[in-house]
N, C-alpha and C positions, 0 to 999 in steps of 0.2 A: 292370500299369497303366503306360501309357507315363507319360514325362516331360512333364512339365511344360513347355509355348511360351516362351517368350522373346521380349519386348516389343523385344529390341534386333534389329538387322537383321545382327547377327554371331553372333547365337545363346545368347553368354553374359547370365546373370541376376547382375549383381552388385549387386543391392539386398541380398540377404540380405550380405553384406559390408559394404555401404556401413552396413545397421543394426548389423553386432555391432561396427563400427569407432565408430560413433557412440555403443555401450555401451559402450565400453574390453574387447571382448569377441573381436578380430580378433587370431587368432594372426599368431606372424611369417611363417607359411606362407605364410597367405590374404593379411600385408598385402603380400608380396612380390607373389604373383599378381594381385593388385588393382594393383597398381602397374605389373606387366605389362601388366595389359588396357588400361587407362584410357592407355597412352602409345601401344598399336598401335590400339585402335577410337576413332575419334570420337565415336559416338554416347557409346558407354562413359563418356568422360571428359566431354560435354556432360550427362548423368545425373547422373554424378558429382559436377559440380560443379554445377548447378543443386539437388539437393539436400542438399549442402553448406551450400551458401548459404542455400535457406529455413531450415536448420536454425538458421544464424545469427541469421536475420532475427527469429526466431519467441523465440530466447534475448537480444538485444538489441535488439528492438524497431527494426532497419535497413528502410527502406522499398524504397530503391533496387534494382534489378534487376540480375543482372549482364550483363558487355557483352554485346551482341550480341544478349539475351534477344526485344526489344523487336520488333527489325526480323527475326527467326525468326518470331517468333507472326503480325503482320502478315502476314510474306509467304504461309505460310502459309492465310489465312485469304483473302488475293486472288485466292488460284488457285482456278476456278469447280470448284462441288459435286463435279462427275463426275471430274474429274481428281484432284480429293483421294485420292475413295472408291477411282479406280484406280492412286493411287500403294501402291509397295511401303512397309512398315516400315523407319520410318524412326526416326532421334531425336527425332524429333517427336513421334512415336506415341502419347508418354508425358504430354505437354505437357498437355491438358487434366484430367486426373487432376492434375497436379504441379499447377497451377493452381489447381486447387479444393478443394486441400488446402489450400495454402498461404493462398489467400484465406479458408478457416475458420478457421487459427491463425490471419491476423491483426488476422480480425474477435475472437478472445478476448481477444487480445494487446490492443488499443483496447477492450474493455471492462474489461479490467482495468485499463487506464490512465485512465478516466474518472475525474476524484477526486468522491469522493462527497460529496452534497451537505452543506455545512456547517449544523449545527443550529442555529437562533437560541440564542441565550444565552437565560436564562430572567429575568423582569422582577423586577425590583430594587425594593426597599421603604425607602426613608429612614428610618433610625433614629437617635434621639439617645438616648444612656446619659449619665446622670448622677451623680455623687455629693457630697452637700451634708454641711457641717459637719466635710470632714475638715482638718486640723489637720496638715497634710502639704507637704515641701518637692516632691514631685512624685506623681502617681498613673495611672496606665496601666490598658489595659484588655486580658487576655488570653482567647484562646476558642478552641473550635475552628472559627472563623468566619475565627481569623488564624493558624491554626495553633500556636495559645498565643505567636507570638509581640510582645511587649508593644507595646503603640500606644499612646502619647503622649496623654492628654488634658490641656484647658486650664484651666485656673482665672479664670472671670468676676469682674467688678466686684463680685458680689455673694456670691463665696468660693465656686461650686457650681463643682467640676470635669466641666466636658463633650466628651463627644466624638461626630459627628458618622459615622453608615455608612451605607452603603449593600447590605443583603443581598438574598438569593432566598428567598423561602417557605421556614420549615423551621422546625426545633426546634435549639437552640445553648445549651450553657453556656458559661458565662464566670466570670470575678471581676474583681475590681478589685487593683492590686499597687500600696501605698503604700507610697513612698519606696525602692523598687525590691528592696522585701526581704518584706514584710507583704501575705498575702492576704485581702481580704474579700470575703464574697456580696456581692450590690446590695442594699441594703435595700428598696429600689422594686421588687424583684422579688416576681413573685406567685407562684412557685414553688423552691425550694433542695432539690438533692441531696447526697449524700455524692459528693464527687471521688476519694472511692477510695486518696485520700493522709493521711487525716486531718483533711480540711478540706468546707468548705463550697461549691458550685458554684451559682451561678445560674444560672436555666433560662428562655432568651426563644424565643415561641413569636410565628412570624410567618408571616401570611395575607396573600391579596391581596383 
């Protein structure tokens, strides 16, 4: 089976390099020889570094082209059909493959960068918790609505300590902590658990 063509107009294939160098996979042989080619062929090192770069572009998200890229592809593309088809292999050769590579990573690359859309917040239910007749210099309200962390309620004109929320649909225990040491259920609640510690949890169940 003969060998294999070569896309460069000097005959060498240094793509398989250019990929085991981009694996951390290029002995010091081949990077010497690579380093060889790419300083005597142009095409070589116009490869070279054209896929260098997408490689870049595709791991950092670089839009930019490198120099010269621009006004290559152009000129190319001005010289009429017939003259293309009978120009010899050139570095150019390569160009529309590298092209429409490139442009499929960096169409993945911009969908991966889309941020995804943000979900509305779910609607909110005004809630008032209360507790009447306690006999208390302060009484707080903990759940896992705040993360059991205690929140302050007030004490009305009329001695009922109230506190004012806003939750989402769901099911929530709580209690009340008087004087920042004493747990009690709600007693206006229509439902009480065991909290698993020896005490008593209230249970608020809220719909829209």
């Amino acid at each position: 089976m003969g060998k294999a063509m070569s896309s460069n107009p000097c005959g060498h294939d240094i793509e398989r390099w250019l990929h085991k160098k981009a694996d951390g996979r290029l002995s010091p042989e081949e990077a010497a020889a690579l380093l060889r080619q790419v300083g005597t062929c142009s095409a070589c090192r116009e490869r070279a570094e054209l896929l260098e770069w997408a490689g870049n572009a595709l791991r950092q998200g670089r839009r930019a082209v490198p120099v010269g890229f621009s006004d290559k592809v152009v000129a190319e593309l001005r010289l009429p059909r017939r003259v293309r088809e009978r120009r010899p292999a050139t570095g150019l050769r390569w160009l529309p493959a590298a092209v429409t590579a490139l442009a499929a990573g960096l169409v993945v690359l911009a969908v991966l960068r889309v941020p995804k859309p943000t979900l509305p917040e779910p609607p909110r239910v005004p809630v008032e918790l209360q507790l009447a007749g306690a006999s208390a210099r302060t009484v707080a309200v903990v759940g896992d609505f705040n993360g059991w962390d205690a929140a302050t309620m007030k004490k009305g004109d009329d001695g009922v300590w109230r506190i004012s929320l806003s939750l989402p649909p769901g099911r929530y225990q709580y209690a009340f902590v008087v004087d920042k040491e004493t747990w009690v259920p709600d007693p206006r609640a229509a439902t009480v658990v065991d909290s698993g510690y020896g005490a008593a949890d209230s249970v608020l169940d809220i719909s829209l």
